[in-house]
N, C-alpha and C positions, 0 to 999 in steps of 0.2 A: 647430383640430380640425374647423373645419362642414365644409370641402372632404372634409377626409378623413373625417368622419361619412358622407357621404352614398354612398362606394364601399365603406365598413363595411355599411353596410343593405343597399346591394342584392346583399352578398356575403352576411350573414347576412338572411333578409329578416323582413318584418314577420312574417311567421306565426310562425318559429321564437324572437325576441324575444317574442312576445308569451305563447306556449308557457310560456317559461322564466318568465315574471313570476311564477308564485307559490311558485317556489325561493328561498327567503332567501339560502341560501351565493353566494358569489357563482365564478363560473362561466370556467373555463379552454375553449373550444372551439375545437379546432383544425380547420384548412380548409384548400384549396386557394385563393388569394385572387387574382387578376385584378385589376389595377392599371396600366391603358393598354395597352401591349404588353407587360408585365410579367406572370410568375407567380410567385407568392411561394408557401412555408411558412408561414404564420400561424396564430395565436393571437390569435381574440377575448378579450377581459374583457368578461364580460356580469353586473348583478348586478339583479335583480330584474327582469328585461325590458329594460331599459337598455344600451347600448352602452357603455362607457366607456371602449374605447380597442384598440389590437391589437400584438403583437411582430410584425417579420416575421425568420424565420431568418437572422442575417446570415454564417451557413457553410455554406449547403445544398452536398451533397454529391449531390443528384439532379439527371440532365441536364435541363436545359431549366428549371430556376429559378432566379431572379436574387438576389441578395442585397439584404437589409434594410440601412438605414443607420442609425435611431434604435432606442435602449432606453429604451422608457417605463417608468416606474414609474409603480405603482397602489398607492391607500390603502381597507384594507377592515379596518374593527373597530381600529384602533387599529394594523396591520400595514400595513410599506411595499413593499411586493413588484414583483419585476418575473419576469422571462420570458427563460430560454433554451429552445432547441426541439432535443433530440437532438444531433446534430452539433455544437453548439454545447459542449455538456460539456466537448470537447477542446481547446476555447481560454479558456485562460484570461483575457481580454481582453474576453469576452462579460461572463463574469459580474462582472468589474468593473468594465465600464463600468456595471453596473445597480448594485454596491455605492455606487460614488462617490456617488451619487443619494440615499445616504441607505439603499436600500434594505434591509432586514432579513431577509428572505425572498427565496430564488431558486425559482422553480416550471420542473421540467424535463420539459413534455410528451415520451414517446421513443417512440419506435419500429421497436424493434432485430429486426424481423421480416426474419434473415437465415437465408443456406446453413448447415446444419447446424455444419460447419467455425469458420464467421464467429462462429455464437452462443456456441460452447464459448470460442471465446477472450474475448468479452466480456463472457462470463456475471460474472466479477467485474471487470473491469476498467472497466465502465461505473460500479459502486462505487463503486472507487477512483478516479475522473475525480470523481464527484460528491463525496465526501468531501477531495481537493486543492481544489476550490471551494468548499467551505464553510471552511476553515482558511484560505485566501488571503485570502479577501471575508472572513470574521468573520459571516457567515450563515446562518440555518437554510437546507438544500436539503431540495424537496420535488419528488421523480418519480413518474408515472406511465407505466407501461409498457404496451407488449400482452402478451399472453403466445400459448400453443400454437402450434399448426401453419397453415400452412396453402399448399397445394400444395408444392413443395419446402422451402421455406424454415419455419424456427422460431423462436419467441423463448422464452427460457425469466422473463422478464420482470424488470426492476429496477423495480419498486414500493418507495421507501424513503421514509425521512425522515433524514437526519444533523442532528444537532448542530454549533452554531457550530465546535467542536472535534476534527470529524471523528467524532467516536461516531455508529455508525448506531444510533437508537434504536428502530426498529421497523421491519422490513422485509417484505414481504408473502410468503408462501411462495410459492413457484412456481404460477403459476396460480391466483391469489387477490389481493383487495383487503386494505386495510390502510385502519385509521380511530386518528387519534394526537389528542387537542386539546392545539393550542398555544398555548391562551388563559393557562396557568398560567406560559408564559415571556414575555407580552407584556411588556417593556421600561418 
């Protein structure tokens, strides 16, 4: 991890680490990541100021970024969690390579900011992609989405949380946040 520590920092830099240090939770941030001639979809793990590691999307569906090849898992309060990034939902293969690992927790940064068209059809179908990944893997999933407008395109947002057993237990209303503790089902 020092090799790859050190194109983590100057992707995230020191101000913005040092910023986050007096957040307890510990911290999904996703970026644009730059890795040689490479552009990736990432997802820092950052928990107190700390770097602790990053996903890179291994389905992007955007021209001109390359695919990730590892699924890290990360341990935070007694939870083993790893990281899929949007596009990823649709393969099932993502989120089990992060079950295999032990993992407990799938976290799915999304960002379904599409053509009017494109949103109505995903408005539950991105749902039901995360709820097939919680039942395959035996996982909690956890999304965060964008929501409203902006210039043509919309998202009407999938902010969820499902159940190992596909029950979405709390879901954000459209255009709003959602706060669930899963500390009462830690294992």
């Amino acid at each position: 991890m020092s090799g790859l520590r050190s194109t983590y920092v100057r992707s995230c830099n020191r101000t913005v680490l040092s910023t986050l240090e007096r957040y307890p939770p510990t911290i999904i941030l996703g970026l644009i990541e730059r890795r040689g001639a490479s552009f990736l979809n990432s997802a820092l793990v950052i928990r107190e100021g700390r770097l602790l590691g990053a996903y890179a999307k291994t389905h992007p569906n955007e021209p001109g970024f390359d695919a990730g090849a590892d699924y890290p898992v990360f341990t935070t309060h007694d939870w083993s969690f790893g990281i899929n990034i949007c596009n990823d939902a649709n393969f099932p293969d993502a989120a089990l390579n992060v079950s295999r690992q032990g993992a407990q927790l799938l976290c799915y940064p999304l960002n379904n900011m599409l053509l009017p068209k494109n949103a109505t059809k995903w408005r539950s179908k991105s749902v039901s992609n995360l709820q097939a990944r919680a039942v395959k893997t035996g996982c909690w999933v956890v999304s965060s989405d964008v929501v409203g407008h902006h210039g043509n395109q919309m998202s009407y947002g999938c902010t969820c949380i499902v159940s190992p057993s596909g029950d979405v237990v709390t879901r954000a209303p459209e255009e709003a946040a959602v706060l669930f503790d899963l500390s009462p089902f830690v294992p």
